[in-house]
C-alpha positions in Angstrom: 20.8 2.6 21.7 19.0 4.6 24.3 15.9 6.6 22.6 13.2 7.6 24.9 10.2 6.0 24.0 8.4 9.5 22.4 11.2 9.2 19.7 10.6 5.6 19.0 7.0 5.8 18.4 7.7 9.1 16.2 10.1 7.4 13.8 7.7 4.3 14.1 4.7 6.3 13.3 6.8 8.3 10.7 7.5 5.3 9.0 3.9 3.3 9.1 5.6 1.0 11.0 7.4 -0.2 8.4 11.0 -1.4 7.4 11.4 1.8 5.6 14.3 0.3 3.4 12.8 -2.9 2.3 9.4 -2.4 3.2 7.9 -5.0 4.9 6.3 -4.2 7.9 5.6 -5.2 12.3 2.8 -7.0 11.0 4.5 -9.4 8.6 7.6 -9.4 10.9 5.1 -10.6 14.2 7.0 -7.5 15.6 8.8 -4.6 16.6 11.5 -3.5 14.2 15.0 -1.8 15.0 16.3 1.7 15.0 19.0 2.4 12.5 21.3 5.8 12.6 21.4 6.7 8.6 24.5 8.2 9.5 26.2 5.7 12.7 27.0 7.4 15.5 30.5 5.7 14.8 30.7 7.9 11.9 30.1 11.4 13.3 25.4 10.5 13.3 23.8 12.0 15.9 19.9 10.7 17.5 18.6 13.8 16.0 15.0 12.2 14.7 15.6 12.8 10.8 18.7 10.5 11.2 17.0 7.6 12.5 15.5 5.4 10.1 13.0 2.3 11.0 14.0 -0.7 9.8 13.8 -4.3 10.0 16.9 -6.4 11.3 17.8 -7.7 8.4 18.7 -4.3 6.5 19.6 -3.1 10.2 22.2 -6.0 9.7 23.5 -5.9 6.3 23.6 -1.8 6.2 26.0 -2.5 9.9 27.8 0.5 9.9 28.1 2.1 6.6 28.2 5.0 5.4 30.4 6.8 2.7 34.3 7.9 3.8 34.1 10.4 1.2 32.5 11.6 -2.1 34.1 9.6 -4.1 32.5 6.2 -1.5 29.9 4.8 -2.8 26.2 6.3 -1.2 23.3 4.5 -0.3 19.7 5.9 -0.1 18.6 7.5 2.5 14.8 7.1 2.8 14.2 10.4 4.5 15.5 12.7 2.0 14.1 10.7 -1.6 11.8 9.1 -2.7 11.9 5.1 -3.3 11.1 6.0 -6.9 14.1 8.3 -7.8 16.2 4.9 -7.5 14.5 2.0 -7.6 12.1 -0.1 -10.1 10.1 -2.5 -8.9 9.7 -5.4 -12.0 6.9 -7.7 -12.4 8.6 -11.1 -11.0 9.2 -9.1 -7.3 12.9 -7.9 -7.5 14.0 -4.1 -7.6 16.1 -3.3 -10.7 18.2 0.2 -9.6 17.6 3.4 -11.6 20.6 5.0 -10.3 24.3 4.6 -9.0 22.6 5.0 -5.3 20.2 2.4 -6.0 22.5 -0.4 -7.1 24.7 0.5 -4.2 22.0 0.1 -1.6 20.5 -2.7 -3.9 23.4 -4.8 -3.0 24.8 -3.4 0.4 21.2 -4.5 2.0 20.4 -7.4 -0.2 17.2 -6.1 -1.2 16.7 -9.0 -3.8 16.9 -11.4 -1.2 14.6 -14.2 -2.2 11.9 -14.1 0.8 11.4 -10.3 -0.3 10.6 -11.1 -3.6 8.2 -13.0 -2.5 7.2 -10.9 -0.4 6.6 -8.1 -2.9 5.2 -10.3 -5.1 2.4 -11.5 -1.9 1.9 -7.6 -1.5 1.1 -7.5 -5.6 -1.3 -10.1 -5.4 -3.0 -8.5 -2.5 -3.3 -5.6 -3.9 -4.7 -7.1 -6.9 -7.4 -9.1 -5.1 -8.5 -5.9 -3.0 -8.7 -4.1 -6.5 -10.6 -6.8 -7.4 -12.7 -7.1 -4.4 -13.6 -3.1 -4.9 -14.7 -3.4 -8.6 -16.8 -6.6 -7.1 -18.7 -4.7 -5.0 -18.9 -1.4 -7.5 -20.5 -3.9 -9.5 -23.0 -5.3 -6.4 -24.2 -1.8 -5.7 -24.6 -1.2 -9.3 -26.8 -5.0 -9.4 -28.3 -3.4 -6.7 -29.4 -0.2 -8.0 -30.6 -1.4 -11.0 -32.7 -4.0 -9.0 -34.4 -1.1 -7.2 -34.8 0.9 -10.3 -36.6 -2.0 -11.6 -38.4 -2.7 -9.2 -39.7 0.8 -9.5 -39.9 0.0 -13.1 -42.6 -2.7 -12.4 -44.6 -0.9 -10.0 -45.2 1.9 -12.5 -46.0 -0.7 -14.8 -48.6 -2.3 -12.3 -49.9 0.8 -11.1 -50.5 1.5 -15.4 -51.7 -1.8 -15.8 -54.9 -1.4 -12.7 -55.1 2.2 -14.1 -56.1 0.7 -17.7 -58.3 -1.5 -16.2 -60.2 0.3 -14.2 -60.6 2.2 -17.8 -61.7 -0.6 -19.2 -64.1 -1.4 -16.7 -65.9 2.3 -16.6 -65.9 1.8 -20.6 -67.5 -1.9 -20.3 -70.2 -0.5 -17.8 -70.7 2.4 -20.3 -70.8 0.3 -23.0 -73.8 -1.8 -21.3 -75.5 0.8 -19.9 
């Protein structure tokens, strides 16, 4: 495939430089992914940008060539044009169970519950759990904090009360003497 380098980093930008199928992304691969034409060029696509999709090799490899003879052909989802949630459902133990026709198609044409990306979905969980976790840790820091200066405040009005009733009592102790 012969894209010039301006359309590569669009559809990699476009994309977050993610697999934009399975989701995993340059960072977990250790690199660059692959170009895939939604619609091969085989098959009448064209390297018009909203045809190319970013993808990892894997999906590259087991979507190959397809796409539907006719309508009655089974179709797979197409990224650009919905929304991951319009066919797919991601369930707690890491695998996608399809929400439509379109998802179970592309569920099983690109293996998308393939073991290593259940675990990977279920790595990304857990991550996003422990940053959650690590967010309300430090709300709850800043809110030790704040009420450490707040006390601390607290006291010092206290102190400043305390030296004020004191110097009371000693102008009434002198007065008293005197």
């Amino acid at each position: 495939m012969t894209l010039n380098k301006s359309i590569r980093e669009q559809v990699r930008h476009r994309s977050n430089y993610a697999c934009e199928y399975c989701g995993i992304t340059e960072t977990d691969t250790g690199g660059l992914l692959t170009i895939d034409h939604f619609r091969p060029k085989s098959k009448g696509g064209t390297d018009n940008i909203d045809n190319l999709i970013y993808c990892c090799n894997r999906c590259n490899s087991y979507k190959h060539n397809y796409y539907p003879e006719d309508e009655n052909s089974p179709k797979i989802w197409n990224p650009r044009e919905e929304s991951f949630s319009q066919h797919f459902f991601l369930l707690d133990n890491g695998s996608l169970k399809s929400l439509t026709p379109v998802g179970k198609t592309t569920i099983q044409l690109l293996r998308l519950n393939r073991p290593s990306l259940i675990s990977y979905r279920l790595q990304q969980a857990a991550k996003k759990e422990e940053q959650e976790l690590l967010k309300r840790y430090q709300s709850l820091v800043n809110l030790y904090h704040q009420a450490n200066q707040e006390l601390g405040a607290i006291i010092k009005n206290q102190q400043d009360l305390l030296e004020q009733q004191q110097q009371i009592l000693r102008f009434l102790l002198e007065e008293f003497e005197d």
